[in-house]
N, C-alpha and C positions, 0 to 999 in steps of 0.2 A: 635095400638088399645089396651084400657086397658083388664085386662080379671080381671074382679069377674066375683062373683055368679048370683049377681044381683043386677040390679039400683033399684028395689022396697024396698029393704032393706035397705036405704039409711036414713030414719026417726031416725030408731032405732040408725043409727049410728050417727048421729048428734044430739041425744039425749045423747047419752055417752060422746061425744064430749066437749058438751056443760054442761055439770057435774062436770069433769076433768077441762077446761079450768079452772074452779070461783077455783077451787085450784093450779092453778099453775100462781101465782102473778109474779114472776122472769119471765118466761118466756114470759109471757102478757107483761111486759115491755119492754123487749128486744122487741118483736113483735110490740111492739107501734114507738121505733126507731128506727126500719127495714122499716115499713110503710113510714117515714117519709124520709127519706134518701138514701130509695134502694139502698143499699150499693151494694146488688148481682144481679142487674142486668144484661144480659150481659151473667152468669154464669148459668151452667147444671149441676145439682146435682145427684148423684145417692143414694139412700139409701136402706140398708138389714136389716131392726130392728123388733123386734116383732111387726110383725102389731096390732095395738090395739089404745086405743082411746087416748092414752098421746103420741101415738110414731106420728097420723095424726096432733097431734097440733104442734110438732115438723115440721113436713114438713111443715104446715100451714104460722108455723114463717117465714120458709126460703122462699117459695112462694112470702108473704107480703113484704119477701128484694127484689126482683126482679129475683127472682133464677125461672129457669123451673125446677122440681121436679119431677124424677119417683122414685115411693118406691114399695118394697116388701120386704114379713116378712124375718125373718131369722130360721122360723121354722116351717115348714108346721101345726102343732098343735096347734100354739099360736095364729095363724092368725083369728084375727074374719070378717067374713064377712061383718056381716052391718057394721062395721068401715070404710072397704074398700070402699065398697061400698059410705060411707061416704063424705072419703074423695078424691076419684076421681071425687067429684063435688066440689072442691076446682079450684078453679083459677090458674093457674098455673102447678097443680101438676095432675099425672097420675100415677095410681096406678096397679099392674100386683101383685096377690095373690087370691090363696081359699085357706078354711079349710082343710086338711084332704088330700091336691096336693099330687101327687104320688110322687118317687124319680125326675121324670124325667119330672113333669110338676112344681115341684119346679125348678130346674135348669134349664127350659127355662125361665120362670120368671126371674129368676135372671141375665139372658140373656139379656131380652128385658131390665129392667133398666140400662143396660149400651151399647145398642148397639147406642144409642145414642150419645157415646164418651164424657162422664160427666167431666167436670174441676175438682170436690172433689166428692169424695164418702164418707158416710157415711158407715162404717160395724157395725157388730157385730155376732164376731165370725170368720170370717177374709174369707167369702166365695167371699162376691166381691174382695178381694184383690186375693186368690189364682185361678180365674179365668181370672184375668186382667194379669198374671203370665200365664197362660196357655191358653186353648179354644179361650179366647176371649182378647190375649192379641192385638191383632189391633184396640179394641174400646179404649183403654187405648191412644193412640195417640194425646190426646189434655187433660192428667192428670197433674194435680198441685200438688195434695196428697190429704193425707184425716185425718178419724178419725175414731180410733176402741173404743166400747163399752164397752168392757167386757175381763174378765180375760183371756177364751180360745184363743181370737182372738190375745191379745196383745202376748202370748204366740209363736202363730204361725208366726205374725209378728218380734217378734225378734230372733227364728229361722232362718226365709229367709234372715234377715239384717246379723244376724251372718255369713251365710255362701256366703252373697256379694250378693249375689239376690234379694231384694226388688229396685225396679226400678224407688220409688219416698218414700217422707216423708208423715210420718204418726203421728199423735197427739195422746198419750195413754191416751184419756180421762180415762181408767179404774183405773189408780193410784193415779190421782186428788186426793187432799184429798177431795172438795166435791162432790167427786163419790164413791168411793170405804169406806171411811167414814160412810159414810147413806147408797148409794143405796145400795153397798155389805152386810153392817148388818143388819141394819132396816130394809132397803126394800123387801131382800130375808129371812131375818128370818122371818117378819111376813107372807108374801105369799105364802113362803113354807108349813109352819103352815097351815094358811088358805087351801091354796088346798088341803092338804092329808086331814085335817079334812071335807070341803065341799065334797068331792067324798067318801070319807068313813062312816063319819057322827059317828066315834066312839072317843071313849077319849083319851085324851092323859095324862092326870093325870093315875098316878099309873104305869104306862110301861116305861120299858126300852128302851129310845133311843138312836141308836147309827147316832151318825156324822161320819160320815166317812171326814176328811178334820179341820181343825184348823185355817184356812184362816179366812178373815174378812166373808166370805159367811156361815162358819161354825161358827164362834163367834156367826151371830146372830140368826143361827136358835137354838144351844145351848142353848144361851139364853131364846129364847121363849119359848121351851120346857121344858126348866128349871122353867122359869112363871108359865106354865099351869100343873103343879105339876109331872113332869117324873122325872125320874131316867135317868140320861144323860151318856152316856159312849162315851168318843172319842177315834179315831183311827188317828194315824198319822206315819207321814215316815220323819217330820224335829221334831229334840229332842228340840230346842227351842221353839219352839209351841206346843210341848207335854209338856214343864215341865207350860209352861204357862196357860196351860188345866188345870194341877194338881193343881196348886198354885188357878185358877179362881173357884174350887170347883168341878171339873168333875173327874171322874173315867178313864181312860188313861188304852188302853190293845192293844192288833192287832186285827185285825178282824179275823182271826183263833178264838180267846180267844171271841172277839165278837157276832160272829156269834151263838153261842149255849146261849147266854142267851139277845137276842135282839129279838124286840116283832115290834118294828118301825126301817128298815134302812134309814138313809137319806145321798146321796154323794155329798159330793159338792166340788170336788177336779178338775174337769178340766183335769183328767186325766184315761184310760182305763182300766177296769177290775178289777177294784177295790173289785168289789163283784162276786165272778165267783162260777167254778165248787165245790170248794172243801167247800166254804164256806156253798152254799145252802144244804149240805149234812149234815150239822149240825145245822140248822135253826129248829128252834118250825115250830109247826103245827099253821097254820093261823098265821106266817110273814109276814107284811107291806113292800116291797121293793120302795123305791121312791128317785130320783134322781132329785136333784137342778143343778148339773154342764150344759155345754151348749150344748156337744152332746150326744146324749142317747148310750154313751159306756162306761159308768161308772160301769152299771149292765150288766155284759155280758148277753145278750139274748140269743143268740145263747147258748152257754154252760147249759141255765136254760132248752129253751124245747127240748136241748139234754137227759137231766137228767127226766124229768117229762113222766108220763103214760098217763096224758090226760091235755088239753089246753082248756079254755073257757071261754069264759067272764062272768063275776059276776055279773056286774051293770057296766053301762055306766063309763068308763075311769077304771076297775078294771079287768084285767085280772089272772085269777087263772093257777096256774099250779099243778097237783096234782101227788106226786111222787109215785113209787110202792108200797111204802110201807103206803100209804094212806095219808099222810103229803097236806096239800094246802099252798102254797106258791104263796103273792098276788102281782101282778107286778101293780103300778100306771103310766097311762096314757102313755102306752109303753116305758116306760125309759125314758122318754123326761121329759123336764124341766116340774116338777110337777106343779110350782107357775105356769105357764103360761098356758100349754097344758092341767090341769085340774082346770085351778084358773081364777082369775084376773089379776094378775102382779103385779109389786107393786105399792104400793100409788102414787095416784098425786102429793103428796107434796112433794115425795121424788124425782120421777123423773121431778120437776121441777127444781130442780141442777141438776140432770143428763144434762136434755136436756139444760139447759139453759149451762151447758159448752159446747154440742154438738153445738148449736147456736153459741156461743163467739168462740169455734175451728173451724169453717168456714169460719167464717169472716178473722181470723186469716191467715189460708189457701190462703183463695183470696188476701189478704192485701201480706202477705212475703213467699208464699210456692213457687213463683218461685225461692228465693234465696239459698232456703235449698237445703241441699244434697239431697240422699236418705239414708233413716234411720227410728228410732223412736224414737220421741220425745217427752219431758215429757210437758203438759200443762205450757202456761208460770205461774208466782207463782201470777203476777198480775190478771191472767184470773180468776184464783183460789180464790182467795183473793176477786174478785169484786164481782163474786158470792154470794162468804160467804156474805158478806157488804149487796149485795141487799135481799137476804133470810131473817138476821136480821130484816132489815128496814120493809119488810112483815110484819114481824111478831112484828111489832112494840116493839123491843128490841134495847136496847142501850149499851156500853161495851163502857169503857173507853179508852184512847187516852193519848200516851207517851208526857208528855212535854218536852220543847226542852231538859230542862236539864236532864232529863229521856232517851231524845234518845243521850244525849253527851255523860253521862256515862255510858249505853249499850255499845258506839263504844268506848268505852276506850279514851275517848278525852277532858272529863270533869276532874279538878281536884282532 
């Protein structure tokens, strides 16, 4: 049985729904010959994506191929309800997610979509995989492989591949070029922006912000913040994407050096503790701390209301911590992905290449994931490639085309 909040909140969510869809052409298409061909019939899908109203037209699509669908979010804070609610009145698909789930009503959730024993999963962030690995690895018994989201997860996946343990193949939609491309810069640089400015409602022209991270996640929130008139300082730990900081116009220091003259932090590194104990001891009085990576231990929390004299919340998604020495230091939407747990997510138009590669890596999946090893594997270049083509054709744009004699002598074969 599914579990939201509620089936009355079901309008709201099919009004989002239906918003999102008129901007996501690619995907609409793919869904138009999924209808036609139910290619996934037959097939039990599992997916862990932010729940939200682009991630339900995603499960929508695979439904309309013939796939049975349970989805739940990949972060208790990003989950909206009425979407849920939305979209377990989808045909096909069943939905297990609230807002705000404790540790341990997240993780049966995440439970119930695969006690099912799903052919492909969907993750992101890599929790159905490391519980098909563990707790729940007997629902795993009828797995083909899948497809990871996002940076953390593809991370954690070729950890377990590394050291022989991943137990089926996996598709890194995250390195796709039209994933990681748009959805890592565009899409997270603008909705990062957008949340911290929606929950704070203050400026960002004139303040120093620091990126902690130089990745395409970091490039694009840089960027935006660079837009909306800040003073951008990065921090990084690879010197090739530090001197690329310097060369792209940003100021390049560590976060020691950072930390006493930053006014906005933002992380987007995918990795822990980036901002801790010793850093908050030298932070301005009323620092912004916010965190784009996927799990909220970027900002160590722990170490901050070790340091602080008193904890309380400010305004909805704003919690204060105020040190001895009088200092308020403001944590957004408990460390968790700001864009999402205090925002929207990103554009439709963005995650309409996302999902429509999460689409085409399914298919994929069903079509040749019995022959694969176990491992992780990079999107094929044509999956990649058909995308880009259909987004184009959306957006009624044309790009010219190699004539033969153009493709002879590319392959060194013309005279």
């Amino acid at each position: 049985m599914a579990h939201i909040k509620s089936k009355a909140l079901a309008p709201s969510g099919k009004d989002k729904m239906d918003f999102v869809r008129s901007y996501m052409p690619v995907l609409a298409g793919i869904r138009e010959e999924m209808e036609e061909t139910r290619p996934l019939e037959g097939y039990r899908i599992a997916m862990s994506i932010h729940l939200e109203a682009k991630t339900a037209c995603l499960a929508e699509t695979l439904a309309a191929g013939g796939a049975e669908v349970r989805l739940t979010g990949c972060n208790p804070l990003s989950t909206q309800d009425d979407v849920a609610a939305a979209a377990n009145e989808i045909d096909g698909v069943e939905v297990f997610g609230i807002h705000g789930a404790t540790e341990e009503e997240y993780r049966e959730d995440l439970i119930r979509v695969l006690d099912f024993c799903p052919h492909i999963i969907i993750d992101d962030g890599g929790d159905l995989v490391s519980l098909l690995h563990g707790d729940a690895v007997g629902y795993g018994r009828d797995i083909i492989g899948g497809c990871e989201e996002t940076t953390t997860g593809v991370h954690r996946l070729k950890a377990r591949a590394a050291a022989g343990e991943l137990r089926f193949p996996m598709l890194d939609i995250n390195d796709a070029d039209c994933k990681h491309l748009f959805d890592n810069r565009y899409g997270t640089g603008q909705s990062t922006l957008e949340g911290i400015m929606g929950t704070t409602n203050l400026v960002i022209a004139g303040k120093t912000v620091v990126i902690a991270g130089y990745g395409w996640c970091g490039k694009g929130a840089a960027m935006r913040a660079k837009g909306l008139g800040a003073v951008v300082v990065i921090t990084e730990i690879d010197p090739v994407k530090a001197v690329e900081a310097v060369m792209d116009g940003f100021t390049v220091m560590t976060m020691d050096e950072a930390a006493k003259v930053g006014d906005l932090f933002i992380t987007l590194t995918g990795c822990a503790d980036v901002i801790r104990g010793k850093h908050f001891m030298n932070m301005k009085d009323g620092a912004l701390l916010a965190n784009s990576g996927h799990f909220d231990v970027e900002i160590n929390k722990t170490e901050l209301e070790m340091a602080a004299a008193e904890v309380w919340e400010r305004r909805p998604n704003i919690t204060g911590y105020r040190l001895p020495d009088g200092r308020v230091l403001n944590l957004l939407a408990e460390g968790r992905l700001v864009n999402l747990a205090a925002g929207m997510g990103h554009p439709a138009e963005i995650m309409d290449m996302s999902f429509a590669l999460q689409a085409r890596g399914v298919l994929y999946m069903a079509k040749k994931g019995r022959g694969l090893e176990p491992g992780v594997y990079p999107v094929p270049t044509e999956i990649d490639r058909s995308v880009a083509w259909e987004k184009l054709a959306s957006m009624n744009v044309k790009i010219d085309r190699l004539t033969p004699e153009q493709e002879e002598y590319l392959a060194g074969t013309g005279d």
